[in-house]
mmCIF file as gemmi writes it, N, C-alpha and C atoms, coordinates in Angstrom:
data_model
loop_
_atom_site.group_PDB
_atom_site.id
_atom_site.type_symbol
_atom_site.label_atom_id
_atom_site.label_alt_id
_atom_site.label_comp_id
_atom_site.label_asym_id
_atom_site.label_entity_id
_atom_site.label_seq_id
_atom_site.pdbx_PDB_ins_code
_atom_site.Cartn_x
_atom_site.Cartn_y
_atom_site.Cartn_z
_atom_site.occupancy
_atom_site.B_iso_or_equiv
_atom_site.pdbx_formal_charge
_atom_site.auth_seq_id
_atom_site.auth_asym_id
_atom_site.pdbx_PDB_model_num
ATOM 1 N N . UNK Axp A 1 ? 59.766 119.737 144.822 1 0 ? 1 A 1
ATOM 2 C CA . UNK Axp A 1 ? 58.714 120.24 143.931 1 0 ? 1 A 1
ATOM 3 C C . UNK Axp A 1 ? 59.24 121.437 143.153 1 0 ? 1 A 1
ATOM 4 N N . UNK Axp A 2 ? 59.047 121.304 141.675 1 0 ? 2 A 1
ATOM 5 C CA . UNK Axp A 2 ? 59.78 122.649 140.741 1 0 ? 2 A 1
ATOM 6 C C . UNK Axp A 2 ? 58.575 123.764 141.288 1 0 ? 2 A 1
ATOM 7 N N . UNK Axp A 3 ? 59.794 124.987 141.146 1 0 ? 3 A 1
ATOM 8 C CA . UNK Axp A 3 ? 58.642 125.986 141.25 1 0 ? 3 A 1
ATOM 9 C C . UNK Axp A 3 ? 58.295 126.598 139.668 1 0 ? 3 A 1
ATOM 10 N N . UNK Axp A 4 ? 57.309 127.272 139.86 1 0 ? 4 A 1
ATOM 11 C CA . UNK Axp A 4 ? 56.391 127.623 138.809 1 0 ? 4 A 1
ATOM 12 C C . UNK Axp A 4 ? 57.624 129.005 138.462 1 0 ? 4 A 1
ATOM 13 N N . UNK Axp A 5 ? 57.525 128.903 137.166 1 0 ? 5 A 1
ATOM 14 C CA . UNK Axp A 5 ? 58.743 130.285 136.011 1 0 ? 5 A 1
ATOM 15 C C . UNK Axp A 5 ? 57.209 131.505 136.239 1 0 ? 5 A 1
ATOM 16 N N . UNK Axp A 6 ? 57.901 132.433 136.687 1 0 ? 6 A 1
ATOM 17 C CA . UNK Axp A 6 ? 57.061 133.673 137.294 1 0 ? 6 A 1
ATOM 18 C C . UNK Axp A 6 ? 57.874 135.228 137.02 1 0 ? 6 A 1
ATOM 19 N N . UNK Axp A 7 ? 57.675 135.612 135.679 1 0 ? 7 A 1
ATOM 20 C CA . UNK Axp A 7 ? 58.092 137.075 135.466 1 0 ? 7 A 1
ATOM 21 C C . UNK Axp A 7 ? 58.173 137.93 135.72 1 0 ? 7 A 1
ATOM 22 N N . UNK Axp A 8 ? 58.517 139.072 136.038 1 0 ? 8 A 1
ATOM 23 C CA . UNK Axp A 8 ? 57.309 140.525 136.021 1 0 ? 8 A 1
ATOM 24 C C . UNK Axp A 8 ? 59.27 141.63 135.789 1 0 ? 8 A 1
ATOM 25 N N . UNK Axp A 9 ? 58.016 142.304 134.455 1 0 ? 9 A 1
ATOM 26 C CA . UNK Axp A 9 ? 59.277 143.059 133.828 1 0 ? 9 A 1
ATOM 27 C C . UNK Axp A 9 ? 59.004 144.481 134.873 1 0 ? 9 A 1
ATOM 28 N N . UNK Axp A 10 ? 60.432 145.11 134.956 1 0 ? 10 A 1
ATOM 29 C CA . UNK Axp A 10 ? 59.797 146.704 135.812 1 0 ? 10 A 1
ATOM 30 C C . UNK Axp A 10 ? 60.856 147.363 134.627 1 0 ? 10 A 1
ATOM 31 N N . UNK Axp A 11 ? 60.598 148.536 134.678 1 0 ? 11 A 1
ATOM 32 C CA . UNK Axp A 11 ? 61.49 149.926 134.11 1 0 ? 11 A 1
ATOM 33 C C . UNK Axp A 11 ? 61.599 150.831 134.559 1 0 ? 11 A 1
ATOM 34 N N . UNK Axp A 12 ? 62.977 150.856 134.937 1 0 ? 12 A 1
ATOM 35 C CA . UNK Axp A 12 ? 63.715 151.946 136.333 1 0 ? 12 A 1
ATOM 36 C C . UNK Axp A 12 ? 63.629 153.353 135.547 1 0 ? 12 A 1
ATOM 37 N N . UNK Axp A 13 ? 63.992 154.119 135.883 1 0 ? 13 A 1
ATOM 38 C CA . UNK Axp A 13 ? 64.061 155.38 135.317 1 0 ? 13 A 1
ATOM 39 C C . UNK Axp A 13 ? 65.472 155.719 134.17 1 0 ? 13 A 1
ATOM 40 N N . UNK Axp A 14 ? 66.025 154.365 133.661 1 0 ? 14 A 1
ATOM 41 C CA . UNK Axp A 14 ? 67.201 154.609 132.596 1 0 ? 14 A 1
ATOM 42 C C . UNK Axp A 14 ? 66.402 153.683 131.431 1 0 ? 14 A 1
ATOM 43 N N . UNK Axp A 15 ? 65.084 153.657 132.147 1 0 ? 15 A 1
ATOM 44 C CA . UNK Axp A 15 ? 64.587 152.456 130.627 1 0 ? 15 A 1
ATOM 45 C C . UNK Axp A 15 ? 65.123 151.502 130.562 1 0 ? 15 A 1
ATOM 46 N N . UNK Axp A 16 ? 65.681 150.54 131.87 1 0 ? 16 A 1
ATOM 47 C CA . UNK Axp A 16 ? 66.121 149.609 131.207 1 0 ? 16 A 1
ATOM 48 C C . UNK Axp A 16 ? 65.356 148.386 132.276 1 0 ? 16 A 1
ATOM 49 N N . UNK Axp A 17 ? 64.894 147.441 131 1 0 ? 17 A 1
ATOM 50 C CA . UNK Axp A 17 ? 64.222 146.249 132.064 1 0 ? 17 A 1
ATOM 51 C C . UNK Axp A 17 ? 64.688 145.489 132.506 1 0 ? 17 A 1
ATOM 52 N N . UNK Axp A 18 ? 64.225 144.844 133.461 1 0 ? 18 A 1
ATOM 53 C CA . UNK Axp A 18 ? 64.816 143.81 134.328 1 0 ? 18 A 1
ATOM 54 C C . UNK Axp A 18 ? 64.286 142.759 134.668 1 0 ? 18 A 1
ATOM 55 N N . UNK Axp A 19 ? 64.617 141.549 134.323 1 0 ? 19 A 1
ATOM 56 C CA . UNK Axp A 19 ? 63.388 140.238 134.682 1 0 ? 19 A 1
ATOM 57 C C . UNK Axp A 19 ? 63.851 139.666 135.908 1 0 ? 19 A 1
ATOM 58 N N . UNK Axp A 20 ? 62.421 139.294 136.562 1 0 ? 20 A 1
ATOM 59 C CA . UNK Axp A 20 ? 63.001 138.635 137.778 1 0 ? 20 A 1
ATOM 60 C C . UNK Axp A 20 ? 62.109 137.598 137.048 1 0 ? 20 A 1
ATOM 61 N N . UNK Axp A 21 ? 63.155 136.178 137.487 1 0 ? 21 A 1
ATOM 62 C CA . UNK Axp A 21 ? 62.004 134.949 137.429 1 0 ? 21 A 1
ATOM 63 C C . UNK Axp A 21 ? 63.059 133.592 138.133 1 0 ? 21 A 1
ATOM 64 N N . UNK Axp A 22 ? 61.702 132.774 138.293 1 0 ? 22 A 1
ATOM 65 C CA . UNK Axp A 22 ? 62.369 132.166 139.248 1 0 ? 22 A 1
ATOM 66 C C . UNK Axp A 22 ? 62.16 130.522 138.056 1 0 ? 22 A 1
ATOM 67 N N . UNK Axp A 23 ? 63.167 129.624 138.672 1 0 ? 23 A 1
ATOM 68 C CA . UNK Axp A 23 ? 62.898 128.238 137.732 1 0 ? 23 A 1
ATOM 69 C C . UNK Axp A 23 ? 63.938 127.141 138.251 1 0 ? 23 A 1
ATOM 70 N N . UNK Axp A 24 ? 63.219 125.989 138.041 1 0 ? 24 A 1
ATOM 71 C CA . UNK Axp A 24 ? 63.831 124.856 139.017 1 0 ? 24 A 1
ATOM 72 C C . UNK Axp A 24 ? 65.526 124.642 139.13 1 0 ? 24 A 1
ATOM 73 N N . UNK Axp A 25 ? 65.922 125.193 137.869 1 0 ? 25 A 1
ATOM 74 C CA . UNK Axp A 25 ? 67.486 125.626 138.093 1 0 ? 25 A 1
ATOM 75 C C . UNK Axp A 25 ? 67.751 126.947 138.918 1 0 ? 25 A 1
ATOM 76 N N . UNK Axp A 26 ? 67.112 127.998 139.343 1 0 ? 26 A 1
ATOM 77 C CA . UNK Axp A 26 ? 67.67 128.966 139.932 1 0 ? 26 A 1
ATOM 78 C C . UNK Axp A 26 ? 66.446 129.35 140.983 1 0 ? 26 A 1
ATOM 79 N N . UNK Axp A 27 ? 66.407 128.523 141.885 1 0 ? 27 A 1
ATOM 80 C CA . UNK Axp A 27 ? 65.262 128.792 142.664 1 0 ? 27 A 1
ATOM 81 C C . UNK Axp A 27 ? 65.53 130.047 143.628 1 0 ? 27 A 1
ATOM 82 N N . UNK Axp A 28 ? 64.138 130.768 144.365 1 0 ? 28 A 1
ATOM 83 C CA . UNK Axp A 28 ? 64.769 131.994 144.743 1 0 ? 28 A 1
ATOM 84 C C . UNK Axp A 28 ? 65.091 132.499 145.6 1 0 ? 28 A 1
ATOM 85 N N . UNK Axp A 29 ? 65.761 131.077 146.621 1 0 ? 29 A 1
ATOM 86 C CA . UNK Axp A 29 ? 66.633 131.854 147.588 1 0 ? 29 A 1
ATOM 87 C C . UNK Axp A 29 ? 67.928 132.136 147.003 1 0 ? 29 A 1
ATOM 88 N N . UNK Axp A 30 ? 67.69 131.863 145.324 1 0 ? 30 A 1
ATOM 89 C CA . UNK Axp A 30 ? 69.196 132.323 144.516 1 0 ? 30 A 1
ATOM 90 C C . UNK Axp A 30 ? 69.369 133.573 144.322 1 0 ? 30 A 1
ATOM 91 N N . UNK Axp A 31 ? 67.935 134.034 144.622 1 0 ? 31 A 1
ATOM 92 C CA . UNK Axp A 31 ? 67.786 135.545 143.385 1 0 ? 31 A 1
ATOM 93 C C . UNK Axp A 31 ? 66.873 136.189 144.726 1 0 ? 31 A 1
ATOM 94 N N . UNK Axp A 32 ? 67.541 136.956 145.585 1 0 ? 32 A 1
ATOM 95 C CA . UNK Axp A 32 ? 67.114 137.403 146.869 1 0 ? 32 A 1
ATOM 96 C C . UNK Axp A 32 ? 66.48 138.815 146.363 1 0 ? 32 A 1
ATOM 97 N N . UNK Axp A 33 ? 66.245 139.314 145.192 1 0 ? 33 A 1
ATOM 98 C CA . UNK Axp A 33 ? 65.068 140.105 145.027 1 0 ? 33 A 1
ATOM 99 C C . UNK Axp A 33 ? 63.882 139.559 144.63 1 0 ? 33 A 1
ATOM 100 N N . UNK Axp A 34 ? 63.347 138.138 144.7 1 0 ? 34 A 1
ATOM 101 C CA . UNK Axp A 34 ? 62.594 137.837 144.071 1 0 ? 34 A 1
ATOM 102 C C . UNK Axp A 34 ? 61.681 136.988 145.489 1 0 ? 34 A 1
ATOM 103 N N . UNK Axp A 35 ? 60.524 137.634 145.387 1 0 ? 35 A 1
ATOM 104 C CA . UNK Axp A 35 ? 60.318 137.161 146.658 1 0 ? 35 A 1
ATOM 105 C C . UNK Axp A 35 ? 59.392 135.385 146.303 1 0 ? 35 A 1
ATOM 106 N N . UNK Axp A 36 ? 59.941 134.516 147.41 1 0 ? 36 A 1
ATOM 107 C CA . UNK Axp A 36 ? 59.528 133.308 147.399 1 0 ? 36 A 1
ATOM 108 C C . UNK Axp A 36 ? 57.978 132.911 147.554 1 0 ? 36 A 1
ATOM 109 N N . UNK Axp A 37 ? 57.668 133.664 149.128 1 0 ? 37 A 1
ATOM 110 C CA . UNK Axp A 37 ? 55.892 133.2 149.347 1 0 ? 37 A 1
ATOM 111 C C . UNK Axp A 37 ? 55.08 134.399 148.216 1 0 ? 37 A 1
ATOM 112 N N . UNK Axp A 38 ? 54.328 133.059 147.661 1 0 ? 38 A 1
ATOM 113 C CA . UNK Axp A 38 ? 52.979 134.019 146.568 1 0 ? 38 A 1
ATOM 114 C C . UNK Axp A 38 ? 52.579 135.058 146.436 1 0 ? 38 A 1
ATOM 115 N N . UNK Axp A 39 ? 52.39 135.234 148.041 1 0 ? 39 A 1
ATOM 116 C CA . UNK Axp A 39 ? 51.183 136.93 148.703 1 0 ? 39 A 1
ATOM 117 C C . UNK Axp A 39 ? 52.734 137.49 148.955 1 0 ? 39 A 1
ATOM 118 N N . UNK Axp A 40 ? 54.072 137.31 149.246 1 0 ? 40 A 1
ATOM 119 C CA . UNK Axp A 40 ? 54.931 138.408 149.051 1 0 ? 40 A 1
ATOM 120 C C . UNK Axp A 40 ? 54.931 138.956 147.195 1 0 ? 40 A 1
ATOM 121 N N . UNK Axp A 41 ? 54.816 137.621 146.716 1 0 ? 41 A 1
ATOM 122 C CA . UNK Axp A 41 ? 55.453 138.007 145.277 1 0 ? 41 A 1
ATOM 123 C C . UNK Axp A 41 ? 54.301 138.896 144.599 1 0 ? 41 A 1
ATOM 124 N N . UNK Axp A 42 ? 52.641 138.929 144.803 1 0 ? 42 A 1
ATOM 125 C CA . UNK Axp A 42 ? 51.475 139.704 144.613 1 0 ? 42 A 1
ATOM 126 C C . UNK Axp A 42 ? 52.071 140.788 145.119 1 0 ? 42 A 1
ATOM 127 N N . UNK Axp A 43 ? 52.527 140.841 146.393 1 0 ? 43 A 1
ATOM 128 C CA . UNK Axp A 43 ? 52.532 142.408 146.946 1 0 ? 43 A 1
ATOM 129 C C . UNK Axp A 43 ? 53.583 143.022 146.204 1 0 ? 43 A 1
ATOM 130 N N . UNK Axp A 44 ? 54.486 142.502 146.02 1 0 ? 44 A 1
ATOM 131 C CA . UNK Axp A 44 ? 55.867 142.813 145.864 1 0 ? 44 A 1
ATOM 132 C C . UNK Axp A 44 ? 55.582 143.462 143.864 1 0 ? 44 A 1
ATOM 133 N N . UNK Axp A 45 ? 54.572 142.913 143.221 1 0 ? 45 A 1
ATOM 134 C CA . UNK Axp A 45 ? 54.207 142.965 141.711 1 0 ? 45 A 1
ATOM 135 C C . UNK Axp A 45 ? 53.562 144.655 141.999 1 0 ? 45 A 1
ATOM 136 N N . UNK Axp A 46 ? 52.363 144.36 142.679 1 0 ? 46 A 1
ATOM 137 C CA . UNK Axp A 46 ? 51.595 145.384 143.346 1 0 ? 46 A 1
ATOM 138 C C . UNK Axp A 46 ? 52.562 146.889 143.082 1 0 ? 46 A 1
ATOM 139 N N . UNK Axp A 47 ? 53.46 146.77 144.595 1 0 ? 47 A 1
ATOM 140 C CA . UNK Axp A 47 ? 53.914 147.974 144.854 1 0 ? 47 A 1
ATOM 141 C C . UNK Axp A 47 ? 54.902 148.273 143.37 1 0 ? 47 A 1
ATOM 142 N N . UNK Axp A 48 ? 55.513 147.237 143.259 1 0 ? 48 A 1
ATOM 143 C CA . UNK Axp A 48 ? 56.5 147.987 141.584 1 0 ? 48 A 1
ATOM 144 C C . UNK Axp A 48 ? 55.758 149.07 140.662 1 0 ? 48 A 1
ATOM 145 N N . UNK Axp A 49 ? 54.541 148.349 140.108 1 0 ? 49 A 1
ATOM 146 C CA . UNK Axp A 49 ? 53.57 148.679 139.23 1 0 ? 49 A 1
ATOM 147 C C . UNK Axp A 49 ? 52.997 150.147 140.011 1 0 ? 49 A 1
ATOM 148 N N . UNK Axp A 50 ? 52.563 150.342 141.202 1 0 ? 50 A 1
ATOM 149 C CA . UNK Axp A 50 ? 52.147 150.976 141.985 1 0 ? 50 A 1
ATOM 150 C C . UNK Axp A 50 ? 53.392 152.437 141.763 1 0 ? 50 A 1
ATOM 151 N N . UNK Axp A 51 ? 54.991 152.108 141.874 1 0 ? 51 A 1
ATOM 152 C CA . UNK Axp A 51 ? 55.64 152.98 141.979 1 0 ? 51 A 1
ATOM 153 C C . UNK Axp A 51 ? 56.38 153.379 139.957 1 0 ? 51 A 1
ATOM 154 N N . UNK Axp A 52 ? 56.305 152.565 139.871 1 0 ? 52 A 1
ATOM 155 C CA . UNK Axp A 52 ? 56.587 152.511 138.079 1 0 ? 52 A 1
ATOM 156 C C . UNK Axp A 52 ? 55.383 153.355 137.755 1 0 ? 52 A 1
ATOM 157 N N . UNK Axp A 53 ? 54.038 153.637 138.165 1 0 ? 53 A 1
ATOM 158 C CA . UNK Axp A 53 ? 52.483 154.409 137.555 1 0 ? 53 A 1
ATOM 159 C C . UNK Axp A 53 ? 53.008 156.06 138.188 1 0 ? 53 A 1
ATOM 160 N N . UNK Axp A 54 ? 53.493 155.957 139.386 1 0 ? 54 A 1
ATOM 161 C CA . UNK Axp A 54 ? 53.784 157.11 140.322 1 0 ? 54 A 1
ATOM 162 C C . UNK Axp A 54 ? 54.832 158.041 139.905 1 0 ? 54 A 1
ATOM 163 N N . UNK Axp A 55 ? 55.812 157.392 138.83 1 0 ? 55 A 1
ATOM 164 C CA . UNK Axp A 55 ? 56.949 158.297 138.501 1 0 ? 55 A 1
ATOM 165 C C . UNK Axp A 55 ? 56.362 159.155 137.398 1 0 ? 55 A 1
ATOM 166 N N . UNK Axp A 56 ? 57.241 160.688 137.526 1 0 ? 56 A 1
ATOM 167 C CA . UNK Axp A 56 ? 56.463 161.308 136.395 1 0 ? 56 A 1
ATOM 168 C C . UNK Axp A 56 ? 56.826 161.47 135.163 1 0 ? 56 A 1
């Protein structure tokens, strides 16, 4: 079963973005920052956004 192409841009503190996404050519036990189960990948969106709002 393909998995679903799933984005989420972050911006580290040099401004520079980074895409994680996942797609039936590079599924993501390829891309071991990208977390596989749903409610990791929610949490995992969560805390970025959470620490990306927190920097000053």
């Amino acid at each position: 079963m393909p998995k679903l192409v799933k984005s989420i841009f972050i911006t580290n503190n040099k401004k520079q973005d980074l895409t994680l996404k996942t797609t039936p050519d590079t599924p993501a036990k390829n891309l071991p920052r990208l977390a596989e189960n749903e409610l990791e990948w929610e949490l995992s969106a969560q805390i970025a956004l959470r620490n990306r709002c927190s920097q000053p």
